[in-house]
C-alpha positions in Angstrom: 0.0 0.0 0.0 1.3 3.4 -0.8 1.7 5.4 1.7 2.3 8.7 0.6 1.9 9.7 -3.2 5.0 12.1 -4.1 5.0 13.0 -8.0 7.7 14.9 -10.1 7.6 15.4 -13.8 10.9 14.2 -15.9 11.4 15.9 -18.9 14.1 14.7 -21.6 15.6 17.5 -23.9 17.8 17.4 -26.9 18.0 20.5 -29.2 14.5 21.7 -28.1 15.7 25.4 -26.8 13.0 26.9 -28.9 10.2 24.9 -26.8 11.7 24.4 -23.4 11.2 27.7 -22.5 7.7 28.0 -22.8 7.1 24.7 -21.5 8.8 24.7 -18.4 7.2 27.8 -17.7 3.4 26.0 -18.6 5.0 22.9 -16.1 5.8 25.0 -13.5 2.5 26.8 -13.1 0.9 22.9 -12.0 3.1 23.3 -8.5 5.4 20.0 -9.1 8.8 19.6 -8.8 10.6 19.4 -12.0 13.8 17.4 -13.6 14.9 18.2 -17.0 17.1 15.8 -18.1 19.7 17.6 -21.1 20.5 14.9 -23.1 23.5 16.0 -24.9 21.8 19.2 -26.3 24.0 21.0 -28.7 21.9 24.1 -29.3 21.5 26.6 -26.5 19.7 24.1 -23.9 22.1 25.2 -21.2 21.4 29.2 -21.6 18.0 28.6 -21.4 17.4 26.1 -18.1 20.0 28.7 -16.6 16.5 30.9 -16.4 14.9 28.4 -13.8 17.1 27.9 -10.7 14.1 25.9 -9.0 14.8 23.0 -12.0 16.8 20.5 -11.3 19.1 19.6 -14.5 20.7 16.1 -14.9 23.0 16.8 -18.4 25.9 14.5 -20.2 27.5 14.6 -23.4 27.1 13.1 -26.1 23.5 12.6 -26.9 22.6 8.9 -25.8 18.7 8.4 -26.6 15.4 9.6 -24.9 15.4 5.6 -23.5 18.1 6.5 -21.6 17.5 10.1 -20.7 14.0 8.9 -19.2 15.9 5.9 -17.1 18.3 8.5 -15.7 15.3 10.9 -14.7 13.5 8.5 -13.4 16.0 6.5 -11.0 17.1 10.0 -10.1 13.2 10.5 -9.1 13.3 6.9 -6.8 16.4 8.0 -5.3 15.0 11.1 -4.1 12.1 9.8 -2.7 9.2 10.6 -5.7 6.8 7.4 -6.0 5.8 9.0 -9.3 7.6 10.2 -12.4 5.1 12.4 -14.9 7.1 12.4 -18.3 6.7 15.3 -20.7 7.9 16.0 -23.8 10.0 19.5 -24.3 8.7 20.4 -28.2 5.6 22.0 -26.7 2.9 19.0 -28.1 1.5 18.5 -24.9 -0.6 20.6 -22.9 1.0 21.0 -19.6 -2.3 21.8 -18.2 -3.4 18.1 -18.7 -0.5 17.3 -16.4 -3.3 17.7 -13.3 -5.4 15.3 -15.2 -3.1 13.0 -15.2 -2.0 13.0 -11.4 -5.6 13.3 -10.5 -6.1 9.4 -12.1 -2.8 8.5 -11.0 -3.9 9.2 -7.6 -6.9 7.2 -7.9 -4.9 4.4 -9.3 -1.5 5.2 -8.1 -0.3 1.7 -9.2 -1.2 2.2 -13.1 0.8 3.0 -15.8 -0.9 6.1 -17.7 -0.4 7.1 -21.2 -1.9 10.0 -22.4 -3.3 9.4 -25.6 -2.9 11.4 -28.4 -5.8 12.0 -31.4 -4.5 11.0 -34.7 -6.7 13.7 -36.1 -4.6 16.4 -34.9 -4.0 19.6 -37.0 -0.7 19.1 -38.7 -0.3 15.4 -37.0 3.1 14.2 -39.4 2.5 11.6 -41.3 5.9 9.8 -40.4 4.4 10.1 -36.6 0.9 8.3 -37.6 2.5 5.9 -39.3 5.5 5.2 -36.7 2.9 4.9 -33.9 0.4 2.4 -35.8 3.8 0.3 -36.0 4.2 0.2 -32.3 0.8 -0.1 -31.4 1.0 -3.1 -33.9 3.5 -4.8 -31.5 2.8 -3.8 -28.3 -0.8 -6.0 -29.1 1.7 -8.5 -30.4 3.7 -8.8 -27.4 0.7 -8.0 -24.6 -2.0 -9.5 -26.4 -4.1 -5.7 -25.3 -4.8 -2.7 -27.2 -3.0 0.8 -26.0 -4.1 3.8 -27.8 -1.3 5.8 -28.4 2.1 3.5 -27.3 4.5 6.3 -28.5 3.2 8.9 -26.3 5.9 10.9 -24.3 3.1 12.0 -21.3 2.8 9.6 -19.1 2.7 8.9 -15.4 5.4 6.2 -14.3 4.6 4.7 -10.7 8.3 4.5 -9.8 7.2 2.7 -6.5 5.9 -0.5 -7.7 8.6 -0.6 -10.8 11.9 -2.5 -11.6 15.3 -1.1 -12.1 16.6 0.0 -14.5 13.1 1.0 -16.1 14.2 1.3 -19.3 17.2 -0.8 -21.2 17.0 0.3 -24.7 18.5 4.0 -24.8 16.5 5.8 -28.2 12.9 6.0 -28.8 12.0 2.3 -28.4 12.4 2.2 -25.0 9.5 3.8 -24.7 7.7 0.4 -26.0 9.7 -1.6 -24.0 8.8 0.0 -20.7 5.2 -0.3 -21.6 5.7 -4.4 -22.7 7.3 -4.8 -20.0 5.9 -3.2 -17.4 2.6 -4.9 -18.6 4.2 -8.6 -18.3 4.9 -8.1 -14.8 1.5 -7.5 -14.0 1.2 -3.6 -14.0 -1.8 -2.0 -15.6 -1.5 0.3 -18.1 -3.9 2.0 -19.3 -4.6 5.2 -21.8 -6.0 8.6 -20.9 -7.0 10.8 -24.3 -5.3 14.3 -23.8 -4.6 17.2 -26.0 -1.7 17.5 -28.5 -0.5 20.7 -30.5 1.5 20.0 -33.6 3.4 22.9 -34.8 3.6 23.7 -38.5 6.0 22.0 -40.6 8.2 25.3 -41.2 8.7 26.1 -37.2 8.3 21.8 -36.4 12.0 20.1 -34.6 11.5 16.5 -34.2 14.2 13.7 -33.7 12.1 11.2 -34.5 13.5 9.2 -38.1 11.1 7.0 -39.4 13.0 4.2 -41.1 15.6 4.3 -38.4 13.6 4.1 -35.4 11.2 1.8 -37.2 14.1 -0.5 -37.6 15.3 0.1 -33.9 11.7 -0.7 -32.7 11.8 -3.9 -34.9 14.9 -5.0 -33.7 13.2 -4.3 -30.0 10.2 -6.9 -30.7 13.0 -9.5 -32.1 13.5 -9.7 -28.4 9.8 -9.0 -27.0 8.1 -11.5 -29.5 9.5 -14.7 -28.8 9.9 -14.4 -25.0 5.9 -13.3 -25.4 4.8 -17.1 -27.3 7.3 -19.0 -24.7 6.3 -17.9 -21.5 5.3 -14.0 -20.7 1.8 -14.6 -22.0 1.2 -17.9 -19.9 2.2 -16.1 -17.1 0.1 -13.3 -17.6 -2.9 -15.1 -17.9 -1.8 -17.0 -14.6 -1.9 -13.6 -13.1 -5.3 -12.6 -14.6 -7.0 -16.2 -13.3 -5.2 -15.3 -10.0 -6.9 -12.0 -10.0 -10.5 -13.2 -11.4 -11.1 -16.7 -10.4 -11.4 -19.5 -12.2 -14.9 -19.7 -12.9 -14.7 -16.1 -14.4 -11.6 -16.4 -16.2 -12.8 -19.3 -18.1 -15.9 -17.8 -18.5 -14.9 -14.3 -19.6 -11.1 -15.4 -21.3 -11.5 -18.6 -22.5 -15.2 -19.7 -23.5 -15.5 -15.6 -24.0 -19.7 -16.3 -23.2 -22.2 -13.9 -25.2 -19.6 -13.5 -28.2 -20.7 -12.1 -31.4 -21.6 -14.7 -34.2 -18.9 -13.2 -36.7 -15.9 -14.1 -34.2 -17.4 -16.8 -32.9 -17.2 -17.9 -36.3 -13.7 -16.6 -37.1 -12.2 -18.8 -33.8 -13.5 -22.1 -35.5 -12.3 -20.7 -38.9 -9.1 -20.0 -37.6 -8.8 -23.4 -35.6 -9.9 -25.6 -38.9 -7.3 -23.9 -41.0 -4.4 -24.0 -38.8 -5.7 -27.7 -38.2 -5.4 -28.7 -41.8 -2.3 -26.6 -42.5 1.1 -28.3 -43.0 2.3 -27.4 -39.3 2.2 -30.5 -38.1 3.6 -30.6 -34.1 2.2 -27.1 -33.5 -0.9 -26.5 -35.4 -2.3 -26.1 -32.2 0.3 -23.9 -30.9 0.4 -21.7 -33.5 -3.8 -21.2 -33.8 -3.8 -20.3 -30.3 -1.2 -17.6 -30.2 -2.8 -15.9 -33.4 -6.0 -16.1 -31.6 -4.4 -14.4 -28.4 -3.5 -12.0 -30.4 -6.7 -11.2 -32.5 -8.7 -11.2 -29.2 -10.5 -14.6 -30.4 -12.2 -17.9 -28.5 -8.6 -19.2 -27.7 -10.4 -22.7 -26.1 -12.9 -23.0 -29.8 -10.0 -22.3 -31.8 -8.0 -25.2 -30.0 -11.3 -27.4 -30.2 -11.1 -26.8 -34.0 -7.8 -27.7 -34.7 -8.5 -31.2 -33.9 -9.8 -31.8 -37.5 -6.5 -33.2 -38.1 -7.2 -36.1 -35.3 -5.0 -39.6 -36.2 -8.1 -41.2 -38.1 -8.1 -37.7 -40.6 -4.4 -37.1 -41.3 -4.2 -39.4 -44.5 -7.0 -38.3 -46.0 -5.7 -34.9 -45.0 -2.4 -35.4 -46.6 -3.9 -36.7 -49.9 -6.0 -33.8 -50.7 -3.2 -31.4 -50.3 -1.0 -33.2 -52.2 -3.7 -34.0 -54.8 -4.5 -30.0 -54.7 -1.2 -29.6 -55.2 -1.0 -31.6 -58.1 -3.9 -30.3 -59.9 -2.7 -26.3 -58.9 0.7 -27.1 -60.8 -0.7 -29.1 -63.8 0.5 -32.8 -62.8 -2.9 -34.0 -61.8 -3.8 -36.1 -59.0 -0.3 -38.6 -59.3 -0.6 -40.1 -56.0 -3.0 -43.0 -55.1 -5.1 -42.4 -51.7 -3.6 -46.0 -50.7 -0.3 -45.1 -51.2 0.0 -42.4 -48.9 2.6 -41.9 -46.6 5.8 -39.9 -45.4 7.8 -40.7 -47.7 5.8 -40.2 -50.8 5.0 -36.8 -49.4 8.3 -35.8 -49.0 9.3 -36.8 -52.4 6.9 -34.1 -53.5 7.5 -31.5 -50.2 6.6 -28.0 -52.9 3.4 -29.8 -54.4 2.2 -30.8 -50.7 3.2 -27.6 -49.0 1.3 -25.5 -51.9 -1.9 -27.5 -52.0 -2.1 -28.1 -48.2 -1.9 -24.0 -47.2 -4.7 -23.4 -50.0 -6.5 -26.2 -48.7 -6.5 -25.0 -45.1 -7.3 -21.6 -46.1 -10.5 -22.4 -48.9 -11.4 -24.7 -46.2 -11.3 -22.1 -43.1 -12.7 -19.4 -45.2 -15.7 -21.9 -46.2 -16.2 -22.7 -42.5 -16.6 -19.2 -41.4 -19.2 -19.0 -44.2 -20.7 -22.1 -42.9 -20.8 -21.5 -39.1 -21.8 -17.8 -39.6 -24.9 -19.0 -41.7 -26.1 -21.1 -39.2 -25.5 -19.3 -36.2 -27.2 -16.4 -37.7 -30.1 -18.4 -38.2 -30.6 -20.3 -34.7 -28.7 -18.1 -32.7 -29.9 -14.6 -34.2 -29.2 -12.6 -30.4 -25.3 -12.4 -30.9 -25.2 -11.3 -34.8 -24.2 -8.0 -34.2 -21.1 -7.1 -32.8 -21.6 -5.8 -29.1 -20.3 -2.1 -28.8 -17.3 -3.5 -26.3 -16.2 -5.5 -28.0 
């Protein structure tokens, strides 16, 4: 239990003098302490925080990454006592009056994570921004299995107090994901709060943000996030959510997902029939339930339907995509239904691999067709999609 809730607001700079000014001035009007962290600034950063005795300045040379100008502020924060770190950018898109929005929730839920989210119809949002934060929304669901709003946003509300150090490991702009990812595996909410943004006009706009090179940087990032997410990090965050619910809800809710719309309740047995006729044999079922974990599906009906490829099935399985194979690449049906086996597959692997993935997905396309008809027609409550999802 917290005891007593203690907030500063860290603020990474790098060749932002044209902004800083004003914002400090629009963070120091909300009453809370304030760190700017000068991360290797070459412009005239220094002259300006000069103006603001009452800030304290952490600065180094060279210029390392907002990653790891964040994880200085913030263990400087801890060290000082603060239980709560407000991050703000210093190019003057934020609103620092939204700062006491923030703290107000955080107080409420002092051991949350909060992002403020950004609108992507912003005035003069750039287009490199849009499309850089879609990407790491993208693999934030991949990695979490949850939806976050606006993963790239710089205001936020860290609760040092229930957090791991070093916060962040990766030192430029992806460590912003990977405190998020992270933060969220060990069983810390986080959780989006919509806040105002102010983008500046192309002609007066500084950003540090390079599209193809952080794109690649966050890439390399989820190289590391996605695989340790299949393994374990998901199993155990499911462990924590049964924990937390019960096991009576948590199947209901999670894993039979009760009062589903027909159209994914359709799409999980879809999903489940193709992987289960698809040419991944020893993890078909593997592999159907992590996509479904990631698209939000019935993860216990998608493993149900994967079991079209039971012992009895797998010849006649292996024939028609072999035959579909044939037929696709002009040879015909070569291969005898009685002379089916291993080898005479592997003698033609490209034929089988070809006709089984169109089989498995003409045949889970034509179940979803199937299942929605029917549902729609005896089960005609749950054919809209409910509003939450």
């Amino acid at each position: 239990m917290l005891d007593k809730y203690r907030p500063v607001v860290v603020m990474p700079t790098y060749n932002n003098a044209n902004t800083l000014g004003t914002v400090l001035e629009g963070v120091l009007r909300q009453g809370l302490p304030v760190v700017v962290v000068n991360d290797g600034a070459t412009d005239t950063t220094p002259e300006v925080l000069r103006r603001y005795p009452n800030v304290k300045v952490l600065a180094y040379s060279p210029n390392k990454g907002k990653g790891y100008a964040l994880n200085k502020g913030m263990e400087w924060a801890a060290d000082q006592g603060y239980t709560h770190a407000v991050s703000i950018d210093s190019d003057g898109q934020h609103y620092p009056d939204d700062i006491g929005k923030l703290v107000e929730a955080s107080r409420l839920a002092p051991d949350t994570l909060l992002v403020g989210a950004r609108s992507f119809e912003a005035e003069n949002m750039p287009a490199k921004n849009s499309f850089g934060n879609r990407f790491s929304n993208f693999w934030y669901l991949a990695a979490t299995g949850e939806r976050l709003a606006d993963s790239q946003s710089g205001f936020r509300v860290y609760p040092l107090h229930c957090m791991r150090r070093p916060y962040i490991h990766w030192p430029r702009y992806e460590g912003e994901l990977e405190v998020l990812v992270k933060s969220q595996w060990r069983g810390l909410p986080v959780r989006s709060i919509p806040v105002r943004v102010y983008y500046a006009p192309p002609s007066e706009r500084v950003s540090h943000f390079r599209p193809w090179r952080d794109v690649m940087r966050i890439s390399a990032l989820n190289w590391t996030l996605i695989p340790q997410a299949l393994l374990f990090r998901r199993a155990l965050t499911a462990l924590r959510r049964t924990m937390r619910k019960g096991w009576r809800q948590f199947v209901r809710e999670d894993v039979l997902r009760i009062g589903e719309s027909n159209a994914r309740a359709s799409a999980a047995i879809a999903l489940g029939v193709g992987f289960g006729l698809s040419p991944l044999w020893g993890f078909q079922g593997v592999a159907a339930l992590a996509v479904a974990y990631v698209v939000r599906l019935n993860k216990f009906t998608t493993f149900v339907a994967t079991n079209i490829s039971l012992p009895p099935a797998i010849p006649f399985i292996l024939w028609a995509g072999y035959a579909l194979g044939g037929v696709l690449l002009g040879k015909g049906v070569t291969l005898p239904f009685g002379e089916v086996n291993a080898q005479a597959i592997a003698l033609g692997i490209g034929q089988y691999l070809l006709g089984s993935t169109l089989l498995a997905i003409g045949c889970g396309l034509l179940t979803w067709g199937v299942v929605y008809t029917l549902l729609s027609i005896f089960h005609p409550a749950h054919q809209e999609e409910r509003s939450n999802g």
